[in-house]
C-alpha positions as CSV (number, residue, x, y, z in Angstrom):
1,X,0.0,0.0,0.0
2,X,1.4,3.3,-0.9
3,X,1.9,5.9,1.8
4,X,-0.6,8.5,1.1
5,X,0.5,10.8,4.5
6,X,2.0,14.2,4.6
7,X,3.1,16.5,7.2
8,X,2.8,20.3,6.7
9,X,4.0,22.5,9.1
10,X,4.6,19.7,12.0
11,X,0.9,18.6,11.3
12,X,0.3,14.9,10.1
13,X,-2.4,14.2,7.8
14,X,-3.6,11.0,6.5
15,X,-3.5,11.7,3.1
16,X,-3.4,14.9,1.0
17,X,-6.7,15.9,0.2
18,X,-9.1,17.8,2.2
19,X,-12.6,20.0,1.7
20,X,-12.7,23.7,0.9
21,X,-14.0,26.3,3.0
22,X,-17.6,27.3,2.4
23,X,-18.0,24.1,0.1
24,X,-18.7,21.7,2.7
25,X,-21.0,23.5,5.5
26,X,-18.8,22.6,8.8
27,X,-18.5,19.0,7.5
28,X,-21.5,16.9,9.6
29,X,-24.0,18.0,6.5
30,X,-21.7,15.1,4.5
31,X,-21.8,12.5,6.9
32,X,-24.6,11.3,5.0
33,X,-22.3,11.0,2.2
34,X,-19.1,10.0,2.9
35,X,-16.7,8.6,5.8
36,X,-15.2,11.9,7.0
37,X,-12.6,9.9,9.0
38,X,-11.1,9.4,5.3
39,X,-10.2,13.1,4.9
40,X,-7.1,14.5,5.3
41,X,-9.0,17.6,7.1
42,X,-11.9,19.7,6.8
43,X,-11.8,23.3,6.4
44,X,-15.2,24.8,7.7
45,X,-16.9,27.4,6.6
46,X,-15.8,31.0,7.4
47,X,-16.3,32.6,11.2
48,X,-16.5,36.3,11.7
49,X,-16.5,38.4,15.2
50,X,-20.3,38.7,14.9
51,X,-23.2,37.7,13.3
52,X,-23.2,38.2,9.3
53,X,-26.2,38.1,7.0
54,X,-24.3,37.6,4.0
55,X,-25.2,39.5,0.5
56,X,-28.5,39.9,-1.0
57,X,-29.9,37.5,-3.3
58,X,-29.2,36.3,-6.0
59,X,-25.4,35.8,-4.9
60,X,-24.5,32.6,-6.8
61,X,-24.4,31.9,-10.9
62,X,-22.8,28.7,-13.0
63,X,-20.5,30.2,-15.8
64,X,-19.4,28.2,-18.5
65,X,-17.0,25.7,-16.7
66,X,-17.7,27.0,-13.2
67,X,-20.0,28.9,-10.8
68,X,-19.9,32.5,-9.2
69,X,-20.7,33.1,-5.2
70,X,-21.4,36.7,-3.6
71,X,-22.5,34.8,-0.6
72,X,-20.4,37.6,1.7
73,X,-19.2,35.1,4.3
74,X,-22.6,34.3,6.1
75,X,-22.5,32.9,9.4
76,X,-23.4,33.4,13.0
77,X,-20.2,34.1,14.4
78,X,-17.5,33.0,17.1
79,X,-19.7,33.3,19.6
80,X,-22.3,30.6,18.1
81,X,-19.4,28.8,16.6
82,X,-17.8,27.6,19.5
83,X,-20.9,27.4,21.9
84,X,-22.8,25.6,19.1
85,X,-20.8,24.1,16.4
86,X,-17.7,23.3,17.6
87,X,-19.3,20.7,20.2
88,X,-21.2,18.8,17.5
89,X,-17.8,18.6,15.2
90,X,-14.8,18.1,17.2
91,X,-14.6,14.4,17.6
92,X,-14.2,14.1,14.3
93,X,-11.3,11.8,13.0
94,X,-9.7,14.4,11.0
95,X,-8.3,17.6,11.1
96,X,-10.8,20.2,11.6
97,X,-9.5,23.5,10.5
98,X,-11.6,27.2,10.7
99,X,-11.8,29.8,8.5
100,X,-11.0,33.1,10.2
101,X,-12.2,36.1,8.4
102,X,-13.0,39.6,9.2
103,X,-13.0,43.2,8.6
104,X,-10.5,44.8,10.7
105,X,-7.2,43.7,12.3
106,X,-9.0,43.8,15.4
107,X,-11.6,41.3,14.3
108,X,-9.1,38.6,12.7
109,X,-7.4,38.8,16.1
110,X,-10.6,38.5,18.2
111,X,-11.9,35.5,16.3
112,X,-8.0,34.2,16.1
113,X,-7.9,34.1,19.9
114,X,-11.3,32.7,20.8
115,X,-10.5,29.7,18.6
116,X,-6.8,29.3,19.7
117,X,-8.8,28.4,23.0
118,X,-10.6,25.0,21.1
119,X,-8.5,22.0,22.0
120,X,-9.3,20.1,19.0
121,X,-8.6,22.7,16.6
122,X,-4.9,22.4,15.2
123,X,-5.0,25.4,12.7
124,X,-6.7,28.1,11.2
125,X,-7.1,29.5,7.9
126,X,-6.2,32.6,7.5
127,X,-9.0,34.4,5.3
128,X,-7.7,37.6,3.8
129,X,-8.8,37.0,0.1
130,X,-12.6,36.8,-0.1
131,X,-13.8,38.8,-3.2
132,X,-17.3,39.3,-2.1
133,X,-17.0,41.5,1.3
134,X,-17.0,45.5,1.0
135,X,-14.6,45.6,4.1
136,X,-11.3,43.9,4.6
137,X,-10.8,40.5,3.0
138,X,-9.3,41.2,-0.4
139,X,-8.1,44.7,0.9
140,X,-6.0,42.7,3.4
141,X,-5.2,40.1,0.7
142,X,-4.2,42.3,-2.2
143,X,-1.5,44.8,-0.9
144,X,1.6,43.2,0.6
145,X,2.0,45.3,3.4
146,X,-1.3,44.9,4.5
147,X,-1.2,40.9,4.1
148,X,1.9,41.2,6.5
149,X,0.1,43.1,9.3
150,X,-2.8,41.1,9.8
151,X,-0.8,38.1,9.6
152,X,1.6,39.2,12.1
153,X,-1.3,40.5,14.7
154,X,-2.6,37.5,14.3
155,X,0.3,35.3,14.9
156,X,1.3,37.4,17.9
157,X,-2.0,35.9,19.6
158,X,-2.6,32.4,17.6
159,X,-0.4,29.9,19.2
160,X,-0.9,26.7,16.8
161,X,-0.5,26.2,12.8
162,X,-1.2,29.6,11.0
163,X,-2.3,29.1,7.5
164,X,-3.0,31.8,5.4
165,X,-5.3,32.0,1.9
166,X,-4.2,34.0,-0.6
167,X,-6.0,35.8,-3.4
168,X,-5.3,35.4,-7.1
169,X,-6.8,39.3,-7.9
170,X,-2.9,40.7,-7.7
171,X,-0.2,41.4,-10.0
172,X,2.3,39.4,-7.9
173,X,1.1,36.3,-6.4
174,X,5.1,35.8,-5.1
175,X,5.1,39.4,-3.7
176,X,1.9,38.6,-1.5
177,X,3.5,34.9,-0.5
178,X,6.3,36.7,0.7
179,X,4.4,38.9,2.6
180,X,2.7,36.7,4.7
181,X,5.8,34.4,5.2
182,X,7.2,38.0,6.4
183,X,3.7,37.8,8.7
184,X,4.4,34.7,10.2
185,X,2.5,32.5,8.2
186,X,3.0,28.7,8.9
187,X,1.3,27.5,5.8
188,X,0.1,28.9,2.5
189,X,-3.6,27.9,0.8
190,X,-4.2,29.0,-2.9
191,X,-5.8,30.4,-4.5
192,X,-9.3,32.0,-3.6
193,X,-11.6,32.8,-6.3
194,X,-11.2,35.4,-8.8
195,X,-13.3,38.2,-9.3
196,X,-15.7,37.8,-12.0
197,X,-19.5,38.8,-13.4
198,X,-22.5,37.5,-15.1
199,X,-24.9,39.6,-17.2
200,X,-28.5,38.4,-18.1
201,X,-28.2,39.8,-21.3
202,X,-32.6,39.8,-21.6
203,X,-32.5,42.1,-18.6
204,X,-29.8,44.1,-19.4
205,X,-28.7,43.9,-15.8
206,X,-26.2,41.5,-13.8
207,X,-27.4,38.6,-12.3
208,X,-25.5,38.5,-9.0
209,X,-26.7,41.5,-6.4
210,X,-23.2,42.3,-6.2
211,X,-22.7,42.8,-9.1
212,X,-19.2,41.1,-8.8
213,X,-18.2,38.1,-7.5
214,X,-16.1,35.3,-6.9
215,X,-15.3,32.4,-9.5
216,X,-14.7,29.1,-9.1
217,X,-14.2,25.5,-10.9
218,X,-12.7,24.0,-13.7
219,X,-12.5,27.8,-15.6
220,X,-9.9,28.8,-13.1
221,X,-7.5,25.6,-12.6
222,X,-4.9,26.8,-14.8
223,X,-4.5,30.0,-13.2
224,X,-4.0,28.4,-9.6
225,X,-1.7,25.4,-11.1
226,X,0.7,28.2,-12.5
227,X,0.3,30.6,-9.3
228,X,1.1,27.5,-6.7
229,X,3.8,26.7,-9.1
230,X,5.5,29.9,-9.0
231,X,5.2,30.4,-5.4
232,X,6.9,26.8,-4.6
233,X,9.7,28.4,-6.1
234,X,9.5,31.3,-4.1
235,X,9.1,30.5,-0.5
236,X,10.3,27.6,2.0
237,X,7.0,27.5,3.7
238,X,4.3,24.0,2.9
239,X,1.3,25.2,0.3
240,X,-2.1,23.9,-0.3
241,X,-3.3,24.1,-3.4
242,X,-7.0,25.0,-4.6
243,X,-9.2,25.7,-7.4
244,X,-10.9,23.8,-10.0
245,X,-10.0,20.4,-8.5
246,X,-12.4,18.0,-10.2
247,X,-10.6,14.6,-9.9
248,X,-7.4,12.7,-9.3
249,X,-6.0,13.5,-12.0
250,X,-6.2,17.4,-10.9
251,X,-5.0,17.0,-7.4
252,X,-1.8,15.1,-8.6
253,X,-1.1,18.8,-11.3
254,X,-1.5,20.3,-7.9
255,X,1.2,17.8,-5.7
256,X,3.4,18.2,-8.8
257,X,3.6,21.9,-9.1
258,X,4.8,22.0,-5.4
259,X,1.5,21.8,-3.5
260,X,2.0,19.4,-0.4
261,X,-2.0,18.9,0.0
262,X,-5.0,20.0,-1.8
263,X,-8.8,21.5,-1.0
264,X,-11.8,20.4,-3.3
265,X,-13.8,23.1,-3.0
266,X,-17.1,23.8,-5.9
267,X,-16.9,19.8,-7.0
268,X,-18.7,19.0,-3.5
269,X,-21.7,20.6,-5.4
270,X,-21.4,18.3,-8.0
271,X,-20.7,15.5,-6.1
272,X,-20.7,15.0,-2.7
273,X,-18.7,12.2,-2.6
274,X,-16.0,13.3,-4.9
275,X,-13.2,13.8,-2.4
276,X,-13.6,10.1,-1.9
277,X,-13.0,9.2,-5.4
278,X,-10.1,11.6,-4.8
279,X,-8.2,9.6,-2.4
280,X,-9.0,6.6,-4.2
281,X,-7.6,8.2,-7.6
282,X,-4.4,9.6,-5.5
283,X,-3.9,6.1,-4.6
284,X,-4.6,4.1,-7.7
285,X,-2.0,6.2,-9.8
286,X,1.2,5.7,-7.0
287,X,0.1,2.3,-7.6
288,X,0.6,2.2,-11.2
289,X,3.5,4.3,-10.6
290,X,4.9,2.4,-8.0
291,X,5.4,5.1,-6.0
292,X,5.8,4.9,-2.6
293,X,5.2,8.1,-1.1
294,X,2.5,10.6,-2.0
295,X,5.5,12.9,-0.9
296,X,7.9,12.0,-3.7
297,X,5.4,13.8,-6.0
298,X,5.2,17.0,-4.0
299,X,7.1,19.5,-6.3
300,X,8.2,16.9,-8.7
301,X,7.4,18.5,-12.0
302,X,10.1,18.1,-14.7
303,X,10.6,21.2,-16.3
304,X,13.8,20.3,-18.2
């Protein structure tokens, strides 16, 4: 059997492949679906300082080979998460990772401290790249120097694995991963969506409320495979790669351009049980292969 393990940042996981924040609820909607004991984590949904309603409807449109979301980070925040949800989710046998976003400095460190406090919790997930909040996110996640403040106020009060998302809407993706390694950052996750729109061409008016918003899926694989890629090469820190994951064969693009794990994110729409398939895909090919360690493909693209 091939050894499908890695370890990022000190942090053993099972196997490489994990769920995508805001694609799979806080993980105990799929238990229906699939073992979640076979994940190498789950990244939960995005928590706030306070209570957030979200954007207006309609806030979500499929795209040719893909799907925009304005939901605006909708949840109940900290206070409900770790008094209601983090009780019903933290015996699971996985990683469970949270989301922290906000709209201040002051607010990532708030939410950053009250979940440093779960026991179960080994990391966050550094949200500074969300395309469909007026304040903060991709403010935070666009100019370098900002991207290096709120990582380092947050890693002066977060004592476990800092993981930080990074947005694809920049010039430099290298300039903003250096920025956050400057921060503190443990780990790297890439890429958010990128900012898109959809006009109903009948109505002469857009069809998300937004106007804007965030794309996802197959349409944007490329541009995350070549932005993981060049920040491998740029920085020492582990990276997880996202964005338009669809199958095996996807996630192993990922491993090779120098990703050590990967998210599936807008395929759990599609199929709920696709991260299964996944790991099961991962494994078949190191088989073929006979490759021995999903870490031998981590950054092994020949480019000679």
């Amino acid at each position: 059997m091939p050894d499908l393990s890695v370890n990022i940042a000190g942090l053993h996981f099972k196997n490489p492949v994990s769920t995508a924040s805001g694609t799979f609820g806080y993980g105990d909607e799929f238990r229906d679906f699939i073992d979640l004991a076979r994940l190498g984590a789950v990244f939960v949904k995005a928590v706030t300082g306070k209570n957030r309603e979200g954007n207006a409807y309609p806030r979500m449109a499929e795209t040719s080979s893909g799907m925009l979301n304005s939901v605006g980070l909708q949840n109940k925040g900290v206070d409900h998460f770790c008094r209601d949800i983090y009780p019903r989710i933290r015996n699971f046998d996985t990683h469970i990772i949270v989301n922290v976003s906000g709209s201040t400095v002051e607010e990532y460190v708030e939410v950053a401290q009250r979940i440093n406090e779960l026991e179960k919790i080994p990391a966050i997930e550094l949200n500074i790249s969300c395309p469909n909040v007026k304040l903060g996110g991709m403010a935070f996640g666009t100019i370098p120097s900002m991207a290096t403040e709120v990582t380092a106020a947050v890693r002066k009060v977060y004592k476990k694995i800092l993981m930080v998302k990074l947005s694809p809407n920049v010039t430099s993706i290298t300039d903003l991963a250096k920025a956050v390694v400057d921060g503190g950052a443990d780990v790297i996750t890439m890429i958010n969506t990128l900012l898109g729109m959809a006009i109903d061409a009948e109505r002469r008016q857009p069809v998300l409320s937004t106007i804007t918003g965030g794309l996802s899926g197959p349409a944007i694989k490329p541009v995350a495979l070549r932005m993981v890629w060049q920040v491998h090469n740029a920085v020492k820190i582990p990276i997880i790669g996202l964005g338009g994951i669809m199958n095996a064969a996807d996630a192993i693009e990922f491993l090779l351009a120098g990703a050590s794990a990967i998210q599936v994110g807008t395929a759990n729409f599609i199929d709920p049980c696709v991260s299964i398939k996944i790991i099961d895909g991962i494994e078949d090919y190191m088989n073929r292969h006979k490759i021995e360690s999903v870490a031998l493909l981590i950054g092994a693209l020949r480019t000679e």
